[in-house]
N, C-alpha and C positions, 0 to 999 in steps of 0.2 A: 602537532599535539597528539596526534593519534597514527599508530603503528598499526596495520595488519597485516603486514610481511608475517607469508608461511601460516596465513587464516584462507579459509576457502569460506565465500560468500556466495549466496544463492539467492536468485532477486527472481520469485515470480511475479509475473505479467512486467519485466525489467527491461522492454523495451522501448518502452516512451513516457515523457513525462514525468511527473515527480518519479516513481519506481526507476528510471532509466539515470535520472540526476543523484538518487541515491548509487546506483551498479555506477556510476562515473566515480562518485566522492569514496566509495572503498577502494574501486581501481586505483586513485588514484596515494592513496593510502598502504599500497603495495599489496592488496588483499588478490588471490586468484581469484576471478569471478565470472559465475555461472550464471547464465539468464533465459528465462522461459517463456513464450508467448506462441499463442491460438499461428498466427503468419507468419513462413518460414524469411520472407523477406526482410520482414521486420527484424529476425532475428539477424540476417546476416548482414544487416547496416548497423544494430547495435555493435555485434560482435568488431566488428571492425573500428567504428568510432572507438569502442572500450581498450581497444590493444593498443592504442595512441596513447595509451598511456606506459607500456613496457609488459606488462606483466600478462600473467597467464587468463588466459578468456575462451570460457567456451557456451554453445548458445543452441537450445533445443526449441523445438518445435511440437506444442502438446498443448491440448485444450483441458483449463484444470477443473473442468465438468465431468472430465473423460479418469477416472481413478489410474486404469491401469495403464497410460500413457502418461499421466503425470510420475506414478510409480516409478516407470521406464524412465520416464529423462532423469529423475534424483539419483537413480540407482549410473546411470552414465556420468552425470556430473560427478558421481562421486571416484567411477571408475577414472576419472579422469585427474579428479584433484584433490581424494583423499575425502576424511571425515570433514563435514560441514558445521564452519564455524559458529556463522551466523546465517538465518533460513526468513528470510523475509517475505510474504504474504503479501502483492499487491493488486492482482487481477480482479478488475472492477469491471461492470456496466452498470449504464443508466440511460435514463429516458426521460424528459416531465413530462410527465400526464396524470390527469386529472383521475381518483380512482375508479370510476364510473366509463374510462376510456381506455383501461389498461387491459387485456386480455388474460386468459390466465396463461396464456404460453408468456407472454410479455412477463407477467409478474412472476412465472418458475424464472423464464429466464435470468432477469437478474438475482433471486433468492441462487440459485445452482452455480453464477459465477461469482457472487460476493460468498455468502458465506458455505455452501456446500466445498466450491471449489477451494476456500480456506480451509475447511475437516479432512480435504483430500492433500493438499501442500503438507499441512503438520502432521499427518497422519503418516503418509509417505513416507514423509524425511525425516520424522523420529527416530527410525533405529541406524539413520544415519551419519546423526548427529555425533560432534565428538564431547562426550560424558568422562565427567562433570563440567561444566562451562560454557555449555554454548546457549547462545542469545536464539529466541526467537521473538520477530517484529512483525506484527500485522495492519496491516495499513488503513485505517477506520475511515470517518466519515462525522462531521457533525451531526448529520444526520441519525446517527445513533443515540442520539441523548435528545435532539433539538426535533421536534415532530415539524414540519414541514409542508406545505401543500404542496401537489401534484409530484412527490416524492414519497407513496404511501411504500413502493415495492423495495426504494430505497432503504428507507427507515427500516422497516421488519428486515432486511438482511444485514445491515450496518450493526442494528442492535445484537442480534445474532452472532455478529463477529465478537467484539467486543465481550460476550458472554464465553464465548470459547477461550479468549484470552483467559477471562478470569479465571475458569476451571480449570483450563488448563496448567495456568499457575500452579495452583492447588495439588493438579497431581503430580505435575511432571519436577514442582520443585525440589521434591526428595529426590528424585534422580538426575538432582544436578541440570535442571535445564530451566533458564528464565524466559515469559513470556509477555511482552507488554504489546499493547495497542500505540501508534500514533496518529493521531489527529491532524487532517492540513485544513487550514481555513481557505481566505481567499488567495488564491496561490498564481501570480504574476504567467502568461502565456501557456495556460494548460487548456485539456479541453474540458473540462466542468467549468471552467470561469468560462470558457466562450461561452460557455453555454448560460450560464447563469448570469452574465452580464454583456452580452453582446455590441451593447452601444456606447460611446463612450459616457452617454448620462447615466448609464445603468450602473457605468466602472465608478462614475462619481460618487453617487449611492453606495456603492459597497464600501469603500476606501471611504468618505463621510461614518458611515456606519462601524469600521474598526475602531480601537483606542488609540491604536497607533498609527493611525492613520494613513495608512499604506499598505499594499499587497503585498505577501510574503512571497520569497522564492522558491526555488525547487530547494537552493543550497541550504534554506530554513530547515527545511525538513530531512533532506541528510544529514544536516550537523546535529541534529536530534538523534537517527539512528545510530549514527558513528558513538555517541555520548552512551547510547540504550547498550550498544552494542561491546563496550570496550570496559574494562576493569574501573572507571570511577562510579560506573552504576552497578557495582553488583552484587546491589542490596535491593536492586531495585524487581520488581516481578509483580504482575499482575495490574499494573498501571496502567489507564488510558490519559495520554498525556495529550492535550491540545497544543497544536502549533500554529495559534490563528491568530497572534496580535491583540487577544482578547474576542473579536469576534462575537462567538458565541456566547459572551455575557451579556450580549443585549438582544438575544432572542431572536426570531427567524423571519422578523416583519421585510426583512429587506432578501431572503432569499425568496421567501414566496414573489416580494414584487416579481424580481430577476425573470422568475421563472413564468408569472402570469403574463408578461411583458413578452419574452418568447413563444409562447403560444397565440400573441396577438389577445388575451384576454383582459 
């Protein structure tokens, strides 16, 4: 259903987990792609898993805290594979803790790798981009709309993100460049659901608590980007789209459990 033969993709923090499930579904899509993560290791077990697919793969090592190393790697992917199609935002941390327990290195940190190191990816890889057409995807967080306990550092940078989406929209859509947010809920063997449900009663609870009554996959959430990213949405900009089975319509009483329950509280 979806071509990206002769598109060049760019998945930062696109080496594990949902980010690394989306760099598979364009590889596999026939898109060149480009993938960026803080561990040079990490990078070269993705790079290789992704060329099992045929097509061109290439994989930097750069902390998207760090501007002018993230600079460096876009400006290499591109030496490498041309203007960028599609620029995808995925480099996350997190931690639960209670905000009375958070430190404030704790709390830069995750604000400088959610959404600082977002301002630094789009910021980057804007005059990279190839104008007019090309997609940009940012990887959110329910957390962004859904306030949450012992997830205070979360929230304030999720939201963050998601606000840069919008504006960004706003400006960058006269120059031809779309900008959406995606949403994952509860998302089947990643590590935020270890984290948020560790037990299997905890997995009951969450899966009870969707509409759909099941955890989503990684390939949920690709097939979202692939849709953001490909000519049936491009009309679409400035969206923060959920991909959680509904989820988040029924409020955050079973994330907090998750999370109180992991700290033994």
């Amino acid at each position: 259903m979806f071509d990206f033969t002769g598109q060049h993709v760019f998945v930062a923090g696109g080496t594990s987990g949902i980010n690394l499930g989306i760099a598979h579904a364009f590889a596999r899509c026939g898109a060149a792609v480009s993938v960026l993560s803080r561990s040079q290791d990490k990078v070269d077990a993705a790079v290789a898993a992704l060329k099992a697919h045929g097509g061109a793969v290439s994989g930097f090592a750069a902390d998207v805290r760090d501007y002018a190393k993230t600079e460096a790697a876009l400006k290499a992917a591109h030496a490498a594979h041309g203007e960028i199609d599609v620029l995808i935002s995925g480099a996350a941390g997190n931690f639960p803790a209670p905000a009375l327990g958070i430190s404030s290195n704790g709390f830069r940190a995750v604000v400088e790798i959610d959404l600082l190191g977002t301002f630094h990816v789009l910021r980057a890889g804007f005059p990279l981009l190839r104008k007019p057409g090309a997609s940009i995807i940012n990887i959110s967080a329910p957390q962004a709309y859904n306030p949450m306990e012992l997830q205070m550092h979360v929230c304030a940078a999720k939201a963050g993100v998601d606000m840069v989406t919008r504006v960004g929209a706003m400006e960058w859509g006269p120059l031809g460049v779309r900008i959406n947010s995606v949403v994952p809920g509860p998302i089947k063997d990643t590590e935020g659901m270890k984290r948020l449900a560790p037990t299997p009663q905890l997995e009951q609870i969450v899966t009870d608590s969707v509409p759909l009554k099941r955890f989503g996959s990684k390939d949920d959430i690709a097939h979202c980007c692939l849709w953001l990213a490909s000519p049936y949405a491009s009309y679409v900009t400035g969206a923060v789209i959920p991909v959680d089975g509904g989820w988040s319509l029924g409020g955050t009483s079973v994330s907090s459990a998750g999370m109180k329950a992991l700290l033994g509280g």
